[in-house]
LUMTIBA-840122 format. One record per atom (N, C-alpha, C): x, y, z. Coordinates in steps of 0.02 Angstrom, whole numbers, plus 50000, padded with zeros to 5 digits. Example, Ala and Ser with C-alpha at 12.3 -4.5 7.8 and 13.67 -1.06 7.14 Angstrom:
506604971650390506154977550390506604983550390506424988850354506844994750357506455000250394
This chain:
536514931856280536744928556220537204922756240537104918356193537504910556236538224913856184538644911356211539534911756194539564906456179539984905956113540014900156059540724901956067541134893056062541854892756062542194894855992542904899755998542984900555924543464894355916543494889455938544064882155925543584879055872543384880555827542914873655824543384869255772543464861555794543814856155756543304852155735543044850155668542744847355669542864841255597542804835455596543364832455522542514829355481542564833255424542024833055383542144830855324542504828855297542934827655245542424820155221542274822255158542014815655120542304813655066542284806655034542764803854993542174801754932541334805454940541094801354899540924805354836540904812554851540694818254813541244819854766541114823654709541614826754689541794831854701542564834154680542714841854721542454846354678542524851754707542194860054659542824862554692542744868354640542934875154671542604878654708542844881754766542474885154836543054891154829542894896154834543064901254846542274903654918542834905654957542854908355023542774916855050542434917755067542394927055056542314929255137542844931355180542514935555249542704941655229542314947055281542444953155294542624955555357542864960355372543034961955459542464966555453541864966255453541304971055480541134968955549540644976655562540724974955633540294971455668540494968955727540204964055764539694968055800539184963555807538484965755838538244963255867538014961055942537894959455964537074962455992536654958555938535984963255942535644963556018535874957656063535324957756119535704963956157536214964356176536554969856220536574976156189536404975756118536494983656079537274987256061537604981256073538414982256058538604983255981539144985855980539304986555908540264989855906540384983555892541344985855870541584981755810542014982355795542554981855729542704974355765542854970055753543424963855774544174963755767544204966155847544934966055844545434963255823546024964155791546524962555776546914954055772546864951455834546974945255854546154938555848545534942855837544914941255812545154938455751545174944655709545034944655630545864939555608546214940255646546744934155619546434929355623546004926255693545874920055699545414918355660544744921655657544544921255599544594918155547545154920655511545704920555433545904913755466546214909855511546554905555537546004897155526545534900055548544744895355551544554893955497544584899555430544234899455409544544894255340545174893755340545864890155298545734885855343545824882955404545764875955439545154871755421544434876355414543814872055411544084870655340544144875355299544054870555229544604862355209545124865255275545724860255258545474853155319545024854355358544664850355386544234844855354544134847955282543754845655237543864842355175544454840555195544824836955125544974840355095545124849355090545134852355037545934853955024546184857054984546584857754967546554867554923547084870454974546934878854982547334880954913547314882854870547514886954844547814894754832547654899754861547664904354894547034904554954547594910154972547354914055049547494919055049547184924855038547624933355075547014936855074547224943855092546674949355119546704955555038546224959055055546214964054995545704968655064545204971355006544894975855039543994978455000543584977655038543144978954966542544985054975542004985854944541474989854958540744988454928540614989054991539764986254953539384993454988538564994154961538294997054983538004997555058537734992055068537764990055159538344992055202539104990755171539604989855235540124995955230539814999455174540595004055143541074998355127541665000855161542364999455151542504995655191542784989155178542944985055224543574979655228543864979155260544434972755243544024966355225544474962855190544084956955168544794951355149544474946255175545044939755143544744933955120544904930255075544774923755052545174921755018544874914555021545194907255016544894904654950545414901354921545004899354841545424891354863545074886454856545124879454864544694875754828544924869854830544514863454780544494858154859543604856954860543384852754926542774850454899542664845654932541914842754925541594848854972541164850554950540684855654968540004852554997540144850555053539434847055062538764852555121538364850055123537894855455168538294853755238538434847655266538884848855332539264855455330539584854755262540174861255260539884867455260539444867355241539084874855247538794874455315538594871155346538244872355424538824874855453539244871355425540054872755487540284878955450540174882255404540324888855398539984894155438539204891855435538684894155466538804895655554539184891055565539154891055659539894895855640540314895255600541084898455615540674907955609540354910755569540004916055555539644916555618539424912555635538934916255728539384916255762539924912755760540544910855806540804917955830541094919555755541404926555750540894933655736540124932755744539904938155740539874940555666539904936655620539774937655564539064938055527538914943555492538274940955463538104935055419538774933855381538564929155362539384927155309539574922255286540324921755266539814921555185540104921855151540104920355049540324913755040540234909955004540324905254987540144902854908540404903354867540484904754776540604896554773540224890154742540524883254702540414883254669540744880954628540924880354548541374877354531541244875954452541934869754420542524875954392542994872754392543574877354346543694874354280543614879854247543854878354155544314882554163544924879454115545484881354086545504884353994545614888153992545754891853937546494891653934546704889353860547344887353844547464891553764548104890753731548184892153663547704890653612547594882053654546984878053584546294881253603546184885453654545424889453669545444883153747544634883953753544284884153811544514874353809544584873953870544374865753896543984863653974543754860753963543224857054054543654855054096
C-alpha cells in the first residue's frame, strides 16, 4: 500500500462561486488496511489530527468555521462511534471534495460526509432566505 502524507496544505479557495453551508461529518472508525488484512481504531494523536485537517482544509478554502466539536453517533454498519464535525460557510467546489477525498484515504477513512446547503433563518416575522 503506497503511504500518503497526513500534512496535506493545499490553498483552494475561490472567489467566483457562492458560499453554502458545508457541514462536515468524520468518525473514528476503524482503520483498515485491506491489502495487509489490518484492522485498528485510530489512535489518539491520529483522530486529533484528523479533527486538526479536517478545520484547516475547509479554512484552506476560504471558509469560515462556525463550529467544531465531537459528539458520538450510531449507525447500522459501525455501531457506536465517536464522531466530530465542522459546520462552515465555503465555496464548495469539486477541488474541495477531491481534497476531502485524499484527506479520507489519508486517514483511512471510508469515506468523510459532506451535507451543502443554503441556510434559512426563521425569525418572529416566520421564515426568511
Amino acid at each position: 500500500m503506497t503511504e500518503l502524507r497526513k500534512d496535506i496544505a493545499v490553498d483552494i479557495a475561490s472567489p467566483i462561486a457562492d458560499r453554502s453551508t458545508l457541514v462536515v461529518g468524520i468518525g473514528r472508525n476503524s482503520y483498515t488496511d485491506r491489502d495487509a488484512g489490518e484492522v485498528a481504531p485510530l489512535v489518539d494523536d491520529e483522530w486529533r489530527l484528523l479533527q486538526t485537517r479536517t478545520v484547516e482544509l475547509v479554512l484552506s478554502a476560504g471558509g469560515t468555521v462556525y463550529f467544531a466539536g465531537e459528539g458520538s453517533g450510531w449507525s447500522e454498519q459501525w455501531g457506536e462511534e465517536e464522531a466530530y464535525t465542522v459546520v462552515a460557510s465555503v465555496v464548495v467546489t469539486d477541488y474541495l471534495r477531491r481534497a476531502f477525498a485524499v484527506l479520507a484515504v489519508a486517514f483511512g477513512q471510508d469515506a468523510i460526509a459532506l451535507t451543502v446547503g443554503s441556510t434559512s433563518f426563521v425569525g418572529r416575522e416566520g421564515w426568511t432566505s
